[in-house]
Each structure stands twice: as structure tokens, then as C-alpha cells.
N, C-alpha and C positions, 0 to 999 in steps of 0.2 A: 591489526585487523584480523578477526579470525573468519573466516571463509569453510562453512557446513556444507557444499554443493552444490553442482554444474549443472544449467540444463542446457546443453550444445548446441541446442537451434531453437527459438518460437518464433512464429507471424503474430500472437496475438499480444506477448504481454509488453510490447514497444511501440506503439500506432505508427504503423506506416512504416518501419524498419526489420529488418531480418535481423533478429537478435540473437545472445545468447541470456540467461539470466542466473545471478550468481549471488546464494544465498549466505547471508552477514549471521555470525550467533551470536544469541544474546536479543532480549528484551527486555523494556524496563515494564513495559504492560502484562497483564496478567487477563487477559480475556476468558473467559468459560468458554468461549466456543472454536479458539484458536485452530486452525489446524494443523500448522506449525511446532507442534509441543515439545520434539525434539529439539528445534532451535533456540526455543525460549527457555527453556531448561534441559540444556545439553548434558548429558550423563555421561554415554560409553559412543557417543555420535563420533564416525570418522571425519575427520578435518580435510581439505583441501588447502594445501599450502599456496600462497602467493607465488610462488615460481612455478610451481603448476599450469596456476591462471593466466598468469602472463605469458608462459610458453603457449599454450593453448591458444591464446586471441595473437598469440605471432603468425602461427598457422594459420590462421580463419582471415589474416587481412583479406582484402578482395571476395570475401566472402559473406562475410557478417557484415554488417554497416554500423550496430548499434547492442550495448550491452545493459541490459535492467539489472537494478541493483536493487533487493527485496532481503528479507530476513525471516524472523528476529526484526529488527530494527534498524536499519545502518547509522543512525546520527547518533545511535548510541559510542559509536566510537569515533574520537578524539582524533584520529588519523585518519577517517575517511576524505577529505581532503587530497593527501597525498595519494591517496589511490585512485583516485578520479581525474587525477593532475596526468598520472601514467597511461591510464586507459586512453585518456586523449590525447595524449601525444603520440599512441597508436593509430592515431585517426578515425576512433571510435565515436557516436554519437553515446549520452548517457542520458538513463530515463533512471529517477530515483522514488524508491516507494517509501514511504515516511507516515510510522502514525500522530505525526506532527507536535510530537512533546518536547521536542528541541527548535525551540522558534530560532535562537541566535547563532546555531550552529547550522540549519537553512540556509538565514539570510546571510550565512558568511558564502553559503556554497555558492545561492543564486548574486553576488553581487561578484565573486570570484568569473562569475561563468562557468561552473564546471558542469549545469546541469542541464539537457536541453528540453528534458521533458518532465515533470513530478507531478506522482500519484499519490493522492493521501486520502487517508482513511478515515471517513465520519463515521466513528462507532456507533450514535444515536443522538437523540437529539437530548440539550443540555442537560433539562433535567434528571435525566437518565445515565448520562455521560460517561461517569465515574464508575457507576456500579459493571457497565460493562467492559470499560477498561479495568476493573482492578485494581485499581490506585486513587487514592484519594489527593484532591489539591491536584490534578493535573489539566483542570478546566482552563484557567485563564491561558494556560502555555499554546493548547489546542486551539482556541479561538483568536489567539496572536496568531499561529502559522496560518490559518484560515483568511487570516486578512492579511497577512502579508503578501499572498499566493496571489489575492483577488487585486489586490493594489501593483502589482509586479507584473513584467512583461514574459514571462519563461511561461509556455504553455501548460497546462498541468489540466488536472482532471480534479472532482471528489468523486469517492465509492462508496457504496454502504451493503455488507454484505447484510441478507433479508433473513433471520433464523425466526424460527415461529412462533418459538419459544419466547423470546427476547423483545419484542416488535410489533407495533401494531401502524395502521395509516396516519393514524394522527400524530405517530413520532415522525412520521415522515413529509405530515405539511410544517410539520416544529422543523425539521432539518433544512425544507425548501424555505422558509420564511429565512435562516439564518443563512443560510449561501447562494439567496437570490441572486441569479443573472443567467447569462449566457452559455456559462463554461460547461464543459461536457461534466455532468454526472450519471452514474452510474449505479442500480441496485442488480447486486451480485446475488444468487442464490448461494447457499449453503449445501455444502457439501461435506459429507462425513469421510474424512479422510483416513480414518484407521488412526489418527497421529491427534487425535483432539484432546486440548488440554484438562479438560473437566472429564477426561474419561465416559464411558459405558454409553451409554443411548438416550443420553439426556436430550438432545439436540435434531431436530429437522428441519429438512426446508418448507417452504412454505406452500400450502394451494396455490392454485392459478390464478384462486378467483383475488384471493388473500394478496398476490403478489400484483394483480392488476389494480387493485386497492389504492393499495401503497404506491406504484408507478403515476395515479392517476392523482392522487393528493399532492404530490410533489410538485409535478409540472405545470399547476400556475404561477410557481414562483422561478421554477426552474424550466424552461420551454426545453433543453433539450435533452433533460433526462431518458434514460433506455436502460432497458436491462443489457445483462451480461451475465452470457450461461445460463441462462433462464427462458423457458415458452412462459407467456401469460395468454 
């Protein structure tokens, strides 16, 4: 497990837990608008060793309640398991972000229990799917996790970040028609973080009106969609 960086405390990216979150390198997706670009294509990026981490969350017992696991990808590696098996037996709660291209390696984690919270990424809606992830053939794996999520008991979320570029409302009644219910989703504005994979100023966030749009297409299918990081 190779581990790119510590963020010591967040309230928001664990619901309801004081966390730390700790990023995984390495992705199999290839996004244009990533902002991650370091992680996904690690060049001269300094690593975080696992004795690092684990001394680190020895200190914070009593302190932190819960640790999000984000990247890169995590379920791209083969040993995340084992490192989720560790953090809880620290007495941690875990929240995992997952762009959901490893269905069977998921359902090993949530049937283990090592997960108590999972966030996953809906790049866009089907038709669309692939061209924004960067990889072709990775549709059917994405709409396994999708439904395994929705058929399973481990609280989780979908997100979809909103670039302006990329997106319009009508992918976003296609997104609410494909993960109708209850469960908390989420449209993330875009944010240009210096670190984006597609380089230069290709990339913005959306109008108000543009993001009120899309917030509003969604939510017959989804009642409890809301943004995040975003006024509309």
C-alpha cells in the first residue's frame, strides 16, 4: 500500500466523525478534470510510509474517532484489506472513497466489515461514462458497485462533481433515474486545484443558475440530493 499524504483533522470529509484522511497513489481512471494529478500519476511525489501512519493514529486515539481513505483509488490495491483490518483494531471508524471499478474487491471489504461508511463517485451519466473516466470497458464494473452499494447495508453516499465543461441537467436526470432512492447524493462543484490532470484552464465550475439546473433535474428521482461546496 503506497500512501501520498496526511490530512491531520477534517469535520467534513467522514459524516458525523472527527477524522483524519489519508491519501492512497495510484489510479486506474484517467479523468480530465481530476484534481488529484499527483496521485494518479505520481512522478517525484513524496510518500508517507505506513509506520508513519500508524504511529500518527496511535497518538490521535482519543482524539480522532474516524479515518477516510481517498486517493488515487484505494481498491486499486490488493492489500487494502490488511490495512483497514489495522486501523480498526485501533479503534477507528473507516469511511472509503472508491471510484467504483473494483466491484469484487468492495464486496470483499463490505462483507469483511471493515467499512462503515463508502463514498463513490458517479462521473456522469452512462452514456457519457467512459469518456469521463478515461477508460474504456469500465461501465458494467461501475454499475455492479452501484448496485451492490444500493442492495447492501453499509451506509454510503453518491457524488458527482459538476464541471461546466463536461455536464449538462440532463446528465443529471440520466444519473437520478440510474441511482433512484433515498440515499444521500451529492453535486460537488469543481474546483481548480493547481494539480489538475488535463492541465491549463481547460476546466470551470458551473453558474448558479447551471448548478441549480442540474440540482433540480435530479431530485425527482433522488429526494435527497444537495450540493456540496457549492451556493446555487
Amino acid at each position: 500500500m503506497r500512501l501520498g499524504g496526511l490530512q491531520k483533522m477534517t469535520l467534513l470529509d467522514f459524516p458525523g466523525q472527527v477524522a483524519c484522511t489519508v491519501f492512497t497513489v495510484g489510479c486506474n481512471f484517467r479523468c480530465p478534470f481530476c484534481h488529484n494529478s499527483s496521485l494518479v500519476v505520481p512522478a517525484n511525489l513524496p510518500e508517507l510510509s505506513q509506520a508513519e501512519f500508524f504511529s500518527f493514529l496511535q497518538k490521535r486515539r482519543g482524539l480522532l474517532d474516524g479515518v477516510a481513505i481517498t486517493g488515487g483509488e484505494p481498491l486499486l490495491h490488493a492489500d487494502l484489506p490488511a490495512f483497514l483490518k489495522e486501523i480498526r483494531a485501533l479503534g477507528y471508524a473507516v469511511k472509503l472513497d472508491t471510484n467504483g471499478a473494483f466491484p469484487d474487491r468492495l464486496r470483499a471489504v463490505l462483507e469483511a466489515g471493515l467499512a462503515d461508511y463508502v463514498a463513490m463517485d458517479i462521473k456522469n451519466c452512462r452514456e457519457k461514462y467512459e469518456q469521463l473516466a478515461g477508460m474504456s470497458g469500465i461501465l458494467p464494473q461501475v454499475e455492479e458497485s452501484v448496485a451492490l452499494l444500493m442492495r447492501g447495508s453499509t451506509p454510503f453516499e453518491f457524488r458527482t462533481t459538476l464541471v461546466d465543461e463536461l455536464h449538462e441537467p440532463a446528465d443529471f436526470a440520466a444519473i437520478g433515474q440510474w441511482i433512484a432512492g433515498t440515499e444521500p447524493y451529492f453535486i460537488q462543484g469543481f474546483v481548480d486545484s493547481g494539480d489538475i490532470l488535463a492541465g491549463g484552464d481547460r476546466f470551470h465550475a458551473a453558474s448558479a443558475e447551471k448548478t441549480t439546473a442540474c440540482l433540480e433535474a435530479v431530485r425527482p428521482y433522488v429526494p435527497n440530493a444537495q450540493l456540496r461546496g457549492v451556493e446555487a
